[in-house]
N, C-alpha and C positions, 0 to 999 in steps of 0.2 A: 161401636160406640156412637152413639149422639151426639146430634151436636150442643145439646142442654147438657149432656155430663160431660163434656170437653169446656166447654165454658165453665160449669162448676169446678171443676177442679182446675183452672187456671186464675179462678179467683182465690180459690182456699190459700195458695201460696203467695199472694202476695200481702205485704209486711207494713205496717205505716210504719214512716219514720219515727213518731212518738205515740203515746199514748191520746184515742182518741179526743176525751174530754179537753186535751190542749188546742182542738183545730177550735172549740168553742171558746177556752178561753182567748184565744188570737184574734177570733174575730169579735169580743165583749172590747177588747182594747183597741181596736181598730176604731171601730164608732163609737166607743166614749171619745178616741180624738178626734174624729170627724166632728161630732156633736161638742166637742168644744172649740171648735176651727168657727163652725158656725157660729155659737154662742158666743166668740169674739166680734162678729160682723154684726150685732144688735144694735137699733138703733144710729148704725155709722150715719143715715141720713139726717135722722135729728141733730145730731152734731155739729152738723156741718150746713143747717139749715141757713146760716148767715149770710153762706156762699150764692145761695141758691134765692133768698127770698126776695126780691128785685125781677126775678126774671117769671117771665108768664110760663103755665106749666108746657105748652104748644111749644115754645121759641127753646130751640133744641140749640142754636147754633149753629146751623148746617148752612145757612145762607138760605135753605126752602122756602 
């Protein structure tokens, strides 16, 4: 035997846990909540622009 039909026929046996379509829907739900994680972070700077608008955009704080 080959080493091509020793690797085929050690792939033919192996088994997913579920049915494949589910690794896709796993990963549709994954980044719709990533992409909502995000879409929480929108704008947080406009916000919070009040905090910020007094200081030069340079003057970090650092003491530099």
């Amino acid at each position: 035997m080959s080493v091509v039909t020793l690797l085929a026929e050690a792939e033919a046996h192996v088994a997913l846990p579920f049915p494949a379509a589910v690794f896709g829907i796993i990963a549709l739900v994954v980044f719709a909540a990533l992409a909502i994680v995000v879409h929480s972070y929108r704008d947080v700077a406009r916000r919070h622009s009040q905090k910020t608008s007094g200081a030069a955009p340079a003057d970090h704080g650092h003491g530099h």
